[in-house]
C-alpha positions in Angstrom: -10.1 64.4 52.9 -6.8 62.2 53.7 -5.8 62.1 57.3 -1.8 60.4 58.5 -1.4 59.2 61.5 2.2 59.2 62.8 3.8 57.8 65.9 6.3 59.5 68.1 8.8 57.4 69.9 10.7 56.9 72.6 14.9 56.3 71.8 16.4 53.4 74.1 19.9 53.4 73.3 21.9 55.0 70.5 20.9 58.6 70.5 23.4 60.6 68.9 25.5 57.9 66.3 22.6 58.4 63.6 24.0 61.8 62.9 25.7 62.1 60.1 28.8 63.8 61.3 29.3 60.6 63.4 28.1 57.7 61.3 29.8 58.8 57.9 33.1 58.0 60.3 31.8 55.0 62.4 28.5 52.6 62.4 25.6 54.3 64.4 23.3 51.6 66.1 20.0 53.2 67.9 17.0 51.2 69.4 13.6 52.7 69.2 10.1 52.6 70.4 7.5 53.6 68.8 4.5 54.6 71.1 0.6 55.3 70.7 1.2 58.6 71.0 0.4 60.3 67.7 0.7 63.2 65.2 -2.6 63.6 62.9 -2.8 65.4 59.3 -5.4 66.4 57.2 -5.3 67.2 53.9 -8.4 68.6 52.4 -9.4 70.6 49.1 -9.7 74.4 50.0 -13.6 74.7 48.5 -13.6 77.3 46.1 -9.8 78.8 46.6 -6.5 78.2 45.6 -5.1 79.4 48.8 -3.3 77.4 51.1 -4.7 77.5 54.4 -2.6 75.9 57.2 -4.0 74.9 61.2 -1.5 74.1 63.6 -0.4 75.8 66.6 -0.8 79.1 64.5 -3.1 79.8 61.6 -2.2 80.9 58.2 -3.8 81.4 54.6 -1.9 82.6 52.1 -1.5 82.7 48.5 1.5 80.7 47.2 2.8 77.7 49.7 6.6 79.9 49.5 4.7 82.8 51.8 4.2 80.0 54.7 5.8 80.6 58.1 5.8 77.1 59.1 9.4 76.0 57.5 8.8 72.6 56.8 5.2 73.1 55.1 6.6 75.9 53.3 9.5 74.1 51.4 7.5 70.2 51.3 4.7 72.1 49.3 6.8 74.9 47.7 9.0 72.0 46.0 5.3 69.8 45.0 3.6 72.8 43.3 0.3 72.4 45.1 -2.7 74.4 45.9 -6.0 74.8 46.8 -5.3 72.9 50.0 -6.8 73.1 53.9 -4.1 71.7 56.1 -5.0 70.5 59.8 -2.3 69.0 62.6 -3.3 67.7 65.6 -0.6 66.0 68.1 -1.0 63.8 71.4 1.9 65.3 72.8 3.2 69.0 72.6 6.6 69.3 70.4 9.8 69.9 71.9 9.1 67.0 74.5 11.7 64.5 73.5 9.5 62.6 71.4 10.7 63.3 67.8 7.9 65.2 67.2 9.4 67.0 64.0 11.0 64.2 62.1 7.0 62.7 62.8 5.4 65.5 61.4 7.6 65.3 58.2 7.0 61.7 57.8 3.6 62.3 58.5 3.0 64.7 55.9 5.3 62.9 52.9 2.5 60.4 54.1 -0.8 62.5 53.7 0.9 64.5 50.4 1.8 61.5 48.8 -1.4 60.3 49.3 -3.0 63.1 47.8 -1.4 62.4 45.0 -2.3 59.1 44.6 1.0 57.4 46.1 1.2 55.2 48.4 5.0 54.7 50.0 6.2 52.3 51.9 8.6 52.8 55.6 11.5 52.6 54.1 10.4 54.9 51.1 8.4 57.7 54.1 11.5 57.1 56.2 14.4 58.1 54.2 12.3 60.7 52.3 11.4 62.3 56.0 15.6 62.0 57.1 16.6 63.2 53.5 14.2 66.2 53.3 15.2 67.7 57.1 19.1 66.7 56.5 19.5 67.9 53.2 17.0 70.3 52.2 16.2 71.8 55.8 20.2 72.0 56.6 18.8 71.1 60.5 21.4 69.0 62.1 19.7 66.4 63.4 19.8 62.3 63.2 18.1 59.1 60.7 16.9 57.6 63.9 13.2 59.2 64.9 12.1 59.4 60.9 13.1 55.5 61.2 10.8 55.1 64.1 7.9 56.9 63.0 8.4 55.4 59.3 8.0 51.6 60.8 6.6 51.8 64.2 7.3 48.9 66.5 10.6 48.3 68.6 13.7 48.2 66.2 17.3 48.6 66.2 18.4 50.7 63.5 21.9 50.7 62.2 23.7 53.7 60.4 26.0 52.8 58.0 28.5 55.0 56.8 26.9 55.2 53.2 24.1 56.4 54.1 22.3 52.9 54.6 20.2 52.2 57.1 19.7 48.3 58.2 16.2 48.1 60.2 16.2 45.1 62.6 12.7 44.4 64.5 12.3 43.1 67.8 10.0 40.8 66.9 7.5 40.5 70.2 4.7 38.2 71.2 1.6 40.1 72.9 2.6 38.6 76.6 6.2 40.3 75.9 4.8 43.4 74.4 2.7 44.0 77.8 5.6 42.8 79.9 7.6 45.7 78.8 5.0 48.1 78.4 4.6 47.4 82.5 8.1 48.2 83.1 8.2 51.7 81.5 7.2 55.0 82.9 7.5 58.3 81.8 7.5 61.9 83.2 6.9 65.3 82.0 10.1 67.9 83.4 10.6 71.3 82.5 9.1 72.8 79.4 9.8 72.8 75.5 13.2 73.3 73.8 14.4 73.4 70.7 16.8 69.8 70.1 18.4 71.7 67.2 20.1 74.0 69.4 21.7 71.2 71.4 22.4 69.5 68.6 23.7 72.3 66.7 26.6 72.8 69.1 27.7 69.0 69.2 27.5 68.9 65.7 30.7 72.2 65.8 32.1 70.1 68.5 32.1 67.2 66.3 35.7 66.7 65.8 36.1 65.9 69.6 38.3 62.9 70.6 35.9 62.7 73.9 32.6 63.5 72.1 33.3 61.1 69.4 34.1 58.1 72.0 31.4 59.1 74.4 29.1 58.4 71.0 30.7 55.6 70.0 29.5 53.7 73.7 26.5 54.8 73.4 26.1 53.2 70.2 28.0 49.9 71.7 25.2 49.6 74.4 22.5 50.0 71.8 24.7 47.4 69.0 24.8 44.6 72.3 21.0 44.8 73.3 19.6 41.3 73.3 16.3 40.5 73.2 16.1 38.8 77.6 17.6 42.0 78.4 14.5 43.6 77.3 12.4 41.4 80.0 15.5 42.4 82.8 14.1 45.5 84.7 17.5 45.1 86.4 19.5 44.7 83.9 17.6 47.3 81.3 17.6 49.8 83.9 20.9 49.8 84.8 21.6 50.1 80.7 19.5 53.2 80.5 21.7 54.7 83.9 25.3 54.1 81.8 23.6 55.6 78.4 22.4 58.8 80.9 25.6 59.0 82.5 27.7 59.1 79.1 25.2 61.4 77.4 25.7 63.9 80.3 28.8 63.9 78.9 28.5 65.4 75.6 26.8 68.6 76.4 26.7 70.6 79.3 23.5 71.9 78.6 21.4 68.1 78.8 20.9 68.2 82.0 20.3 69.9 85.2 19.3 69.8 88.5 15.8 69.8 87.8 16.1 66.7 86.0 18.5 65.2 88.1 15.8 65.6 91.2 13.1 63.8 89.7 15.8 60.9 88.6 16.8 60.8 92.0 13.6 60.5 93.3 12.0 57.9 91.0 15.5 55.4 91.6 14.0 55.8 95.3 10.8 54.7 94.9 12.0 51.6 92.8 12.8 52.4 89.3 16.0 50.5 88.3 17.0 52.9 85.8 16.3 56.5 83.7 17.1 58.7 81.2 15.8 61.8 79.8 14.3 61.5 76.2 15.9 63.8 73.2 18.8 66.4 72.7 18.5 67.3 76.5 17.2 69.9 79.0 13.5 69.3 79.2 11.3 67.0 77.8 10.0 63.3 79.0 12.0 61.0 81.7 12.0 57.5 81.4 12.1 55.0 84.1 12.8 51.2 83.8 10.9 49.6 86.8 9.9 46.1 87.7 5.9 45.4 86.7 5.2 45.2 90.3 7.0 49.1 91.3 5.4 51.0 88.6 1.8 51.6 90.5 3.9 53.1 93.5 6.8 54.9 91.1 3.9 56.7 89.1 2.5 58.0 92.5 5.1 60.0 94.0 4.8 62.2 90.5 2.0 64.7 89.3 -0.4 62.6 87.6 -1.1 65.1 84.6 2.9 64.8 84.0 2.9 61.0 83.8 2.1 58.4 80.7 2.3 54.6 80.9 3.8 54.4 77.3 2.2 51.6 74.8 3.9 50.3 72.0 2.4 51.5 68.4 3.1 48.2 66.0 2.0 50.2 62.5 4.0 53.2 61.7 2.6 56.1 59.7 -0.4 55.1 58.0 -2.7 56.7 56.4 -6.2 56.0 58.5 -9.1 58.1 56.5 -9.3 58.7 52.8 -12.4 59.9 51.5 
C-alpha cells in the first residue's frame, strides 16, 4: 500500500490571472497558502482481481479503468494502463469549499500512481503534470495556481508567464512569523458546495472583456506588490484582501451574494480588518484578516462547527506510507 498526502490551500491574492486565457496575454502573479488541511490516497493491489475498485464519495468496481464514473480517475488510469488496483480517498474538508480540492486530488494521485510505479517526482514535476493533465486533457477551464500550491506547500507567490512558465517564489518564514500569521487568519464555512468550473466557465466566454481583463490584471498587481511586513500588517493585509474582494465581485455576478456579504459584514464588526471569500465564488470558506488579539472574539460570534483556525502546511504532496 502507498498512501499521498496533499494539501489544500487558501489563495491570497491573484486568483484568476493563472488562467490561461488571461496569462498567455499578460503575467499572472497569485500568492498562496498551503494549509494542514489534507487530501489522502491509497493505492493498494486488488488481492486476487484485476478489477479496479475505487472509494470515494461513491463506490465503484469495474473492469477496465475507461468504465469509471469518476472523470479524473478514469482518464489518469485509462492513459497508465493499470489494473488490479483498490483505490481509497479521504479528505479533511468536503470539495467544492474553495479550497482547490480538485487540482489536490490530481496532484495527489500523479503522486500515489507514480509512486506505484516506482517514481518519485518532484513539485515542479507533480505540479505542472496536475495543471497540464486538468487543462489539457480534462478541457476544464480552470487556473496553474492550486496545483502549484498543493505541488510545493508553504506560502508562495507564483507567477504565470505567458509561455507557459511558472516562476515559484517562497516566502521564506521563521516559526515566530509562521505563528504570527497563522493568529491573524480565520475562516468560515457559508453556503454549501458549487462547482468553480461553472463560474469559471462563463469568465472564461467573457474573456475578451476590456473590464474583465483589467479587473484581472489588479488583481494580479496586488498579488505582484505583496511584500513580505505586509504579511505581519493585520491592517494593512486586511485592507488588501477587502480591494481583491471588491474587484473580484466585479467579474461575475454570480460570486457573491447576500449571504456572504452578511457574514463579511458581521466579522469587519467584530474586528476583522479584512475578507474575502475563497474560490470561483458563491459558497465555500471566508477569510478574515484580524489582529492576534481579535481572533478569540471574531471566531465567537460564528458557529463553531463552521470555523477553522488555518495552519500553514510547509511539505506539499508527499508520499507518507509505502509498504
Amino acid at each position: 500500500m502507498i498512501i499521498s498526502r496533499t494539501p489544500l490551500r487558501i489563495s491570497l491574492f491573484g486568483g484568476g490571472s493563472d488562467l490561461p486565457w488571461f496569462y498567455e496575454c499578460e503575467q499572472g502573479a497569485v500568492v498562496s497558502l498551503a494549509i494542514t488541511k489534507y487530501i489522502y490516497i491509497s493505492v493498494n493491489e486488488l488481492f486476487d482481481s484485476s478489477d479496479i475498485l475505487l472509494k470515494y464519495s461513491n463506490f465503484e468496481r469495474v473492469r477496465i479503468a475507461s468504465d469509471l464514473n469518476h472523470r479524473i480517475v478514469r482518464e489518469m488510469l485509462s492513459g497508465r494502463k493499470m489494473a488490479g488496483l483498490d483505490i481509497s480517498v479521504n479528505s479533511d474538508i468536503p470539495a467544492g469549499t474553495g479550497m482547490g480540492s480538485s487540482s489536490s486530488f490530481t496532484v495527489g494521485l500523479i503522486n500515489v500512481i507514480e509512486a506505484k510505479l516506482g517514481n518519485q517526482l518532484g513539485a515542479p514535476e507533480l505540479a505542472s503534470q496536475g495543471a497540464n493533465f486538468e487543462i489539457s486533457n480534462l478541457k476544464e477551464p480552470v487556473g496553474k495556481q492550486d496545483h502549484y500550491a498543493a505541488a510545493y506547500g508553504g506560502l508562495n507567490k507564483f507567477e504565470f508567464m505567458s509561455n507557459g512558465d511558472v516562476d515559484v517564489k517562497s516566502y521564506s518564514l521563521t516559526e515566530a512569523e509562521i505563528d504570527y500569521l497563522e493568529s491573524c487568519l480565520l475562516l468560515v464555512r457559508v453556503g454549501s458546495v458549487r462547482l468553480a468550473s461553472e463560474i469559471l466557465g462563463e469568465m472564461k466566454a467573457n474573456s475578451g472583456s476590456d473590464l474583465l481583463r483589467e479587473s484581472i490584471s489588479q488583481l494580479a498587481d496586488i498579488a505582484r506588490s505583496l511584500n513580505k511586513d505586509d504579511l505581519f500588517e493585520p491592517e494593512k493585509l486586511g485592507k488588501l484582501l477587502t480591494q481583491s474582494w471588491n474587484i473580484k465581485k466585479s467579474t461575475h455576478p454570480q460570486i457573491t451574494n447576500s449571504e456572504i456579504e452578511g457574514q463579511i459584514r458581521k466579522g469587519l464588526l467584530a474586528g476583522a480588518t479584512g475578507a474575502k471569500l475563497l474560490g470561483a465564488g458563491s459558497a465555500g470558506f471566508i477569510l478574515f484578516v484580524c489582529p492576534p488579539k481579535s481572533r478569540v472574539l471574531l471566531a465567537s460570534i460564528f458557529e463553531q462547527s463552521k470555523v477553522i483556525c488555518p495552519k500553514m502546511d510547509n511539505e506539499g504532496s508527499v508520499i507518507i506510507y509505502r509498504e
